[in-house]
N, C-alpha and C positions, 0 to 999 in steps of 0.2 A: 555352794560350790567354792573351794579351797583356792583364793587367787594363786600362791603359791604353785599349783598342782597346773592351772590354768595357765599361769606365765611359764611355764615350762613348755607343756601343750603349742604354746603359741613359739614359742622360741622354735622349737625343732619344725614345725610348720612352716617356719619362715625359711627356715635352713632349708629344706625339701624346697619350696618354691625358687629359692634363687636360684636353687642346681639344675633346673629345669633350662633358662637357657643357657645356662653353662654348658651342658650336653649338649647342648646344640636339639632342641625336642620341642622349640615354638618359634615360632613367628611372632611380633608382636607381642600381644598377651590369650596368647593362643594355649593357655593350657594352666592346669592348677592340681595342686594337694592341699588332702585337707588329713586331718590328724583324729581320733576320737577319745575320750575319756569314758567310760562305759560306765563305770558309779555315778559320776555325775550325770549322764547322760546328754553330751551332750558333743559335738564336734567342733574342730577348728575351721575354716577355709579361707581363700585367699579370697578376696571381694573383688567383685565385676569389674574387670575394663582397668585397671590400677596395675600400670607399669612394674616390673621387676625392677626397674631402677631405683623407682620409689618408693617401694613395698616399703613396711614398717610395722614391727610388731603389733601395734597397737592397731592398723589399718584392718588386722584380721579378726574374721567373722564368728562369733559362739551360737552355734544353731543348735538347738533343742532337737534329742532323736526322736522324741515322740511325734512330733506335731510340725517340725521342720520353721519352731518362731524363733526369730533370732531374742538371744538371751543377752548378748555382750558383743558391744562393738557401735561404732556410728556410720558405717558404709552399706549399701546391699552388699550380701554376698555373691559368689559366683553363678551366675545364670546355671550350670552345672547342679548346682549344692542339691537339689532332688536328687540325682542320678545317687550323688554320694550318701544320701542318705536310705533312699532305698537299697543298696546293697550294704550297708552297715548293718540294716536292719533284718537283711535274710542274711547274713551268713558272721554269726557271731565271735568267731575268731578272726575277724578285718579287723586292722589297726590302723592304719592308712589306705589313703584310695588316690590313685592321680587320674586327670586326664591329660593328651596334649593331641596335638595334631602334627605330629613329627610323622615327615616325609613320606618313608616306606612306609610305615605299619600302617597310615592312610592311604596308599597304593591298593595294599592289600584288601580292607576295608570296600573304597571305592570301589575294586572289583568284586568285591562280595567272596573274595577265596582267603581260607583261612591260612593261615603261616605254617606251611608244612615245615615238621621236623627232616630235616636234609642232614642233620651229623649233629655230634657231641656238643657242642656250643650252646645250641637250642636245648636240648636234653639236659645238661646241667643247671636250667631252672624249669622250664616247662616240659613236665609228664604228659605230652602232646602237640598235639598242634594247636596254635594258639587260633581260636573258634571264631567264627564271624556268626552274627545275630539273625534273624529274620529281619522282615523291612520290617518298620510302624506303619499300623493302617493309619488310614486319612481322619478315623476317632482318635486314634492314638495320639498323634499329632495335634489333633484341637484343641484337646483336654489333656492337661497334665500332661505336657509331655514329656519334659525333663524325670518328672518320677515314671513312665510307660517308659523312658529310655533305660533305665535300670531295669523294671521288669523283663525287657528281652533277654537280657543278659543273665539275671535270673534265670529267666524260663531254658534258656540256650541251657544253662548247668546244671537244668535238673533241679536247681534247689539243691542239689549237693554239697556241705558243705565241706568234704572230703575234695570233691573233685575241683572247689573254690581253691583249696590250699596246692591242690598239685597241678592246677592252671588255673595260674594267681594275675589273669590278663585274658581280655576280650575285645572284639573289636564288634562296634555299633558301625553295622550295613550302612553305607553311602556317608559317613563319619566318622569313626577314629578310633583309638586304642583308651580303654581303660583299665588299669592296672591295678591292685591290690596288695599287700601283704600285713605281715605284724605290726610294723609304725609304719608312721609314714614316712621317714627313710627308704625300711624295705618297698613299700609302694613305688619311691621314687626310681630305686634300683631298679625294679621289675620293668619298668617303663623304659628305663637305659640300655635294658637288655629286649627287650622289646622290639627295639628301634633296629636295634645293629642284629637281632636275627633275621628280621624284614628283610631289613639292607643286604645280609650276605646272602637268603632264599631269593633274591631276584637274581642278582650275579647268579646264582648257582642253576639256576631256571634255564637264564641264557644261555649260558656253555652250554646247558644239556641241548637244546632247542638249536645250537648251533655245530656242537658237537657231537653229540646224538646222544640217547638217553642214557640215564646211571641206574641202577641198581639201587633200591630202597636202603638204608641202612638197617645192618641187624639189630633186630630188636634186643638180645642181649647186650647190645654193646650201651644203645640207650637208656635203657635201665639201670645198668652198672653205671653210669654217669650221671644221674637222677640222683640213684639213693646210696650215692659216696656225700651226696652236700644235705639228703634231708631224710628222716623217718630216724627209727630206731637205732640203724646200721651207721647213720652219717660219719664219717672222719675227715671229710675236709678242713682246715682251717684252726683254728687257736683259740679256744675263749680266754679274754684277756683275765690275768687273775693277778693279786697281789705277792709277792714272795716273801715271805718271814724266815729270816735266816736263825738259826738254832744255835747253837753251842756247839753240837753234834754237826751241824750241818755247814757251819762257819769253817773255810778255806786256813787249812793250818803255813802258819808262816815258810814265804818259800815253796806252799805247791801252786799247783797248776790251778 
């Protein structure tokens, strides 16, 4: 394994974990990203119970995707690190994975109801409603249960790795949101976005329960704002690119 390759891994790992409570998405040390290297095979994580205050590159965890043994590092890692390795492991275009136990998307969770799409917000990352799990049986729970907590969610998706990418976020029944995408940056984001559709689908619940009910949004309009940010068609946004200016292309003295 390429320390180089690894110390970079870890850097951007660290980065995704501090923005966690910066977002305002834990309590405590109520939540983690972990980052993966897939030639190496092997992932980042943040380790157990170790403050964001005090987090430190070197504090975080290199776990093996095969076997889940830690390869690099002197801490346990996050009591989680199953969860994130079993979904590494079924859905091969994960690059990152978060969990946290931010407010709403635990609401939602707790009651066991998934995050309806209620307007364009939600729709411009999640091709859905973001899904809640079945409970764990009481074997689940004895045995394995950090890896049987990825399997729900697994099983919740079908094993799709299609439907992984276009609802890149789950919520584990009577526990919390976890979230996925390309690094774990994007993991982080999806988590941030997460939070704040929770939060505006409760608002929007109560007007309706107070105000009386609304009308489902159209389906075309949620799709048109889906796939402007992802798939073949996407034009949202800027890939950052270098400029080389030309001879040809160089501003002649005095214009604009």
């Amino acid at each position: 394994m390429s320390k180089t390759i690894l110390k970079e891994l870890r850097r951007e790992v660290l980065e995704a974990n501090l923005r966690i409570p910066e977002a305002g998405l834990a309590t405590l040390t109520w939540g983690n990203v972990s980052g993966v290297d897939r030639d190496a095979g092997v992932f980042v994580i943040k380790p157990s119970g170790v403050s964001y205050a005090d987090l430190t590159e070197e504090d975080l965890v290199a776990v093996a995707l095969e076997d889940g043994r830690v390869v690099d590092g002197q801490l346990r890692p996050s009591t989680d690190t199953e969860t994130h390795r079993c979904l590494y492991r079924a859905f091969p275009s994960i690059g990152g994975v978060t969990h946290t136990h931010s407010t709403h998307a635990v609401a939602f969770a707790q009651a066991r109801h998934p995050i309806p799409v209620l307007g364009t917000t939600h729709a411009d990352t999640f091709n859905g409603p973001v899904p809640v799990t079945a409970d764990l049986t009481a074997e689940q729970c004895a045995r394995d249960y950090e890896y049987n907590t990825g399997q729900v969610i697994v099983a919740l998706l079908g094993g799709d790795p299609r439907r992984a990418e276009e609802v890149p976020g789950a919520l584990v029944s009577r526990h919390g949101p976890f979230t996925w995408g390309a690094t774990a940056k994007a993991a982080l984001e999806n988590a941030v976005v997460c939070e704040a559709v929770a939060e505006m689908a409760l608002h929007t619940l109560a007007l309706e329960s107070r105000l009386g009910g609304a009308s489902a949004p159209p389906g075309h309009l949620l799709e048109r704002h889906f796939t402007r940010k992802h798939g073949p068609g996407a034009y949202y946004g800027n890939v950052p690119r270098t400029r080389t200016r030309t001879a040809e292309a160089a501003p002649r003295p005095g214009g604009a």
